[in-house]
C-alpha positions in Angstrom: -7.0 -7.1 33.6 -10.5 -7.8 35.1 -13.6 -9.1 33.1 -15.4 -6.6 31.1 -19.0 -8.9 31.7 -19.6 -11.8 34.0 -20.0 -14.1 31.5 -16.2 -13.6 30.3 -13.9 -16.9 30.4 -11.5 -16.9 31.8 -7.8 -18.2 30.6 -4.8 -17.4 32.7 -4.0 -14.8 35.9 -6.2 -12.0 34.8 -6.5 -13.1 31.5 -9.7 -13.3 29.9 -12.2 -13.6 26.4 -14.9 -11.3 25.8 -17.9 -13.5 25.8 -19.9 -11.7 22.8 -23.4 -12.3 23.5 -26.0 -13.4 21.1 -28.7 -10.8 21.0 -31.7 -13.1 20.0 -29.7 -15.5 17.6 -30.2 -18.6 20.2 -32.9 -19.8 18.0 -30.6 -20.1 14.8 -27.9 -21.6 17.0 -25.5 -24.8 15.1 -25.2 -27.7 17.1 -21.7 -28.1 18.4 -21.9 -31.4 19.5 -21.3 -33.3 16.2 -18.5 -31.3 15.4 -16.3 -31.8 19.2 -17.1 -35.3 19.1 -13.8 -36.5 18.4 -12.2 -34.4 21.2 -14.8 -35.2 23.9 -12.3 -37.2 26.0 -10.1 -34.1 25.9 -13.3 -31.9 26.7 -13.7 -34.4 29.7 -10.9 -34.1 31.0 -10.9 -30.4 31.1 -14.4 -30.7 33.2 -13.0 -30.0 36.3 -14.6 -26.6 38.1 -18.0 -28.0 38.5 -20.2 -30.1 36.3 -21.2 -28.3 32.3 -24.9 -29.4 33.5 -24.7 -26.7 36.3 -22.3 -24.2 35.0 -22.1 -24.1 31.5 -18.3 -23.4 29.7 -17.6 -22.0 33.5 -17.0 -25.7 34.2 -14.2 -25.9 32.6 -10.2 -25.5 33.3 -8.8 -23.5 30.6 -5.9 -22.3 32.2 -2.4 -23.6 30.1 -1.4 -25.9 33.1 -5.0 -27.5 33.2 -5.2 -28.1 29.4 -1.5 -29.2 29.2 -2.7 -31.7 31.8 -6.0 -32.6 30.2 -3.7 -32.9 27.3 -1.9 -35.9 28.5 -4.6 -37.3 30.5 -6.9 -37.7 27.3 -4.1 -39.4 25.2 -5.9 -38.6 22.2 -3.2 -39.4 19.0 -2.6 -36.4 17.0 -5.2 -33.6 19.0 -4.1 -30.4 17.4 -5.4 -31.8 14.2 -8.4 -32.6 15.9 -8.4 -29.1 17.0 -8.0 -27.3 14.1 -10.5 -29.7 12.3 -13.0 -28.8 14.1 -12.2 -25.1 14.1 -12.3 -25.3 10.4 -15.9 -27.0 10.3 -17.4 -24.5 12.5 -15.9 -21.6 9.8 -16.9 -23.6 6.9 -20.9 -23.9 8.7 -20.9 -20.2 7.7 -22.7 -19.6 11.6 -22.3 -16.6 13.9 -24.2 -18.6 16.6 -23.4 -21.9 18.3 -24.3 -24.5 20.9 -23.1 -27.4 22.4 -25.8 -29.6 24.6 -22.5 -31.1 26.0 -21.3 -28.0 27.7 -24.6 -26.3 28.2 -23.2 -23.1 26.6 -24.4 -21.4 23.3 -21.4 -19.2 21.9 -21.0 -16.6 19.6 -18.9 -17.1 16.4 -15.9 -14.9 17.3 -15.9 -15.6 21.4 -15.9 -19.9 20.3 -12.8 -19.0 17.5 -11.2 -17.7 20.2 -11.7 -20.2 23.1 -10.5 -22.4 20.2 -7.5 -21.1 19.1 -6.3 -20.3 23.1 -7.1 -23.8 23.1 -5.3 -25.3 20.1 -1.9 -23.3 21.3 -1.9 -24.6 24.8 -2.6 -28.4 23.6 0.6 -27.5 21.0 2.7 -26.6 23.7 2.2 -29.2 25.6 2.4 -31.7 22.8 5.7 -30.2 22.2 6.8 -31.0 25.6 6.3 -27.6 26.9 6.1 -27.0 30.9 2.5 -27.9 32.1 2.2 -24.6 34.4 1.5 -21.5 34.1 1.4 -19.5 30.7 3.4 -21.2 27.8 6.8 -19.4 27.5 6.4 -17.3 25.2 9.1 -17.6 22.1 12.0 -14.6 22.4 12.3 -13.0 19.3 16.2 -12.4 20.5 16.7 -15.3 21.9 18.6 -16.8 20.0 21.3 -14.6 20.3 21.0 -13.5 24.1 20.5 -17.0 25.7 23.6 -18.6 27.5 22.3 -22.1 25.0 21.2 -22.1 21.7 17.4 -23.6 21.4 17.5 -27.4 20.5 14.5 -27.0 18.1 16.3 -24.0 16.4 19.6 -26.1 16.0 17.4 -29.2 14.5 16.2 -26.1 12.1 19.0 -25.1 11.3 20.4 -28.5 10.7 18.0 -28.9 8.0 17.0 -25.4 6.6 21.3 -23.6 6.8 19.8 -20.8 4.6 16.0 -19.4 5.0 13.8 -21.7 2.9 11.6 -19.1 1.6 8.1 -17.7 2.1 6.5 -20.7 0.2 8.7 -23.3 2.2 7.8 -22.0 5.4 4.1 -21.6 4.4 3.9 -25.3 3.2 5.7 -26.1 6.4 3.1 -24.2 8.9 0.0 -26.3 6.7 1.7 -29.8 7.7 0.2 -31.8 10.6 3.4 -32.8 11.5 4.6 -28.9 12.8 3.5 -27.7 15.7 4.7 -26.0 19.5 8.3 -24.9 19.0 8.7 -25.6 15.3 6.4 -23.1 14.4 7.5 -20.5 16.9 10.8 -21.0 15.1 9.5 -20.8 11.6 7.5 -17.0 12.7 11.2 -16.2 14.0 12.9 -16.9 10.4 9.3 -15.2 8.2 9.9 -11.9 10.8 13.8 -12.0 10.1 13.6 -12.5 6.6 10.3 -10.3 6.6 11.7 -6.9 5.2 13.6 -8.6 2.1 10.1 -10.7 0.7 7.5 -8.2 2.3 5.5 -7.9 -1.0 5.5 -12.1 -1.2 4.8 -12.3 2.6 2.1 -10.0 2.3 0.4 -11.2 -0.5 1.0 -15.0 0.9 -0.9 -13.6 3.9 -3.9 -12.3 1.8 -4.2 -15.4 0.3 -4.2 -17.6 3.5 -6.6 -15.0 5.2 -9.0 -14.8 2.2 -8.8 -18.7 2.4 -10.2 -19.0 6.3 -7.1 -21.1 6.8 -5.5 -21.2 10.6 -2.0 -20.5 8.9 -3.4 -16.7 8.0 -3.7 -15.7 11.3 -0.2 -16.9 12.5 0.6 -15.0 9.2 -0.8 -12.2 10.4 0.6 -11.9 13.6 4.1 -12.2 11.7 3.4 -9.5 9.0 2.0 -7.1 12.3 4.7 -7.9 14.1 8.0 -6.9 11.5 6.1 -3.5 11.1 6.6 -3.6 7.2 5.0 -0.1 5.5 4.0 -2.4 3.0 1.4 -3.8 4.8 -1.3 -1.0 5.5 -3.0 -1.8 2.5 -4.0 -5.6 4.1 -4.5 -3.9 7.9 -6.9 -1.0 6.5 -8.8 -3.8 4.0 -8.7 -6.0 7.7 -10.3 -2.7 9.6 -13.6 -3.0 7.4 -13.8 -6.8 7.9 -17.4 -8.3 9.1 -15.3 -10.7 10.9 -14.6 -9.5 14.0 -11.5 -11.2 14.5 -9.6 -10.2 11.5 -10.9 -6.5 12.5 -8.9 -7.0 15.8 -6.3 -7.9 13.2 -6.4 -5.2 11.5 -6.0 -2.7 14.6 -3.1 -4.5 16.4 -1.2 -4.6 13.1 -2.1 -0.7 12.3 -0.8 -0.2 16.0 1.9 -1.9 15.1 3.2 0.6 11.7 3.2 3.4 14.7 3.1 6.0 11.2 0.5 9.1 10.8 -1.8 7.5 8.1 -1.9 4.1 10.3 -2.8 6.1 13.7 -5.3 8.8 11.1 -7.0 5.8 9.6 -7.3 3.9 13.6 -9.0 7.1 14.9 -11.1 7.4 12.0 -12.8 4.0 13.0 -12.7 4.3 16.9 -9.9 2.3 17.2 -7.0 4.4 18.3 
């Protein structure tokens, strides 16, 4: 997949996001800086392509590998909560436009969430121990019944939780500080698997996140697209008419995802089949 603009970022072999440009709102722009403080070490070390003075965001390796690396090389205790505290002051500043005087770069709301959360996965991964190349493996829905080994993290689940927990257990767990990389690749496996059984509770446990701005909505949400429950077209279409850009993406991948003739009707309707 090649860039749709030059300005795109790149994150991965032919992997890219859209850089959404401002249209005039420079002027109304939030200061970043403030807010990435307590990650500039990691921001640092990521500073690798050129200098941000010269090149803006373009300075910076955000391939997996590189941030896995910039990961370790920062040493910062406990950076995914850094992460996500920072993602969650930039929602709460209410802002579409941004700019950080540290990486020369304004950015628009949904193009920084973005950068963000590509960033807060790979830094998981590699917290978790995860290989510091390439793309981080994604977790196989079937895996655990095709591999030659069961996974250690799912064992060390499965140790604790013999019977599915419930929605509200595995919600509480996805909030903690404490769960990240694996652990919550494994707790996505046990919401999809149980998924058809507590769809109404799963779905309205998903609203409630969303409608909350929390960062456990949108793994939520990619669990509720992905077990395809008919129950859920309600949230997708209400997602379709977002003003938030990302949950509209949402929406669309988890309409795709129903694959049923009001789902694809209601898609067309908005451009989006």
């Amino acid at each position: 997949m090649s860039k749709t603009n030059r300005n795109d970022i790149s994150i991965g072999k032919d992997k890219w996001i859209t850089f959404v440009e401002l249209d005039g709102q420079q002027t109304n722009a939030i200061d970043l800086d403030e807010i990435l403080k307590p990650i500039e070490p990691f921001l640092n070390a990521l500073e690798t392509e050129c200098v941000a003075a010269c090149c803006g965001v373009d300075a910076y390796a955000l391939w997996p590998e590189d941030i896995a690396g910039a990961t370790k090389q920062s040493d910062i205790p406990d950076l995914s909560r850094s992460i996500e505290t920072a993602r969650q002051q930039i929602i709460d500043s209410g802002g579409d436009s941004f700019v950080s005087h540290r990486m020369n770069n304004f950015f628009h709301r949904q193009t920084l969430l973005q950068l963000i959360d590509h960033i807060a996965r790979c830094v998981g991964h590699a917290e978790d121990g995860g290989e510091q190349s390439g793309e981080p493996e994604p977790f196989c829905r079937n895996c655990l019944m095709t591999k030659t080994h069961v996974d250690p993290e799912y064992e060390r689940w499965y140790r604790k939780y013999p019977r599915f927990p419930g929605v509200v257990k595995c919600i509480e767990l996805l909030r903690s500080s404490n769960v990240h990389g694996a652990w919550i690749d494994v707790i996505c496996y046990e919401l999809e698997k149980h998924a058809a059984e507590h769809a109404h509770e799963l779905i309205a446990a998903t609203r409630a996140e969303v409608e909350g701005e929390s960062g456990v909505g949108r793994i939520l949400l990619h669990v509720v697209a992905d077990s395809k429950l008919p129950q859920a077209f309600d949230l997708f279409a209400e997602l379709l008419k977002s003003s938030d850009e990302t949950l509209r993406l949402h929406g669309v991948a988890g309409l795709k995802q129903l694959e049923t003739k009001a789902a694809r009707r209601l898609l067309w309707q908005h451009g989006a089949s």
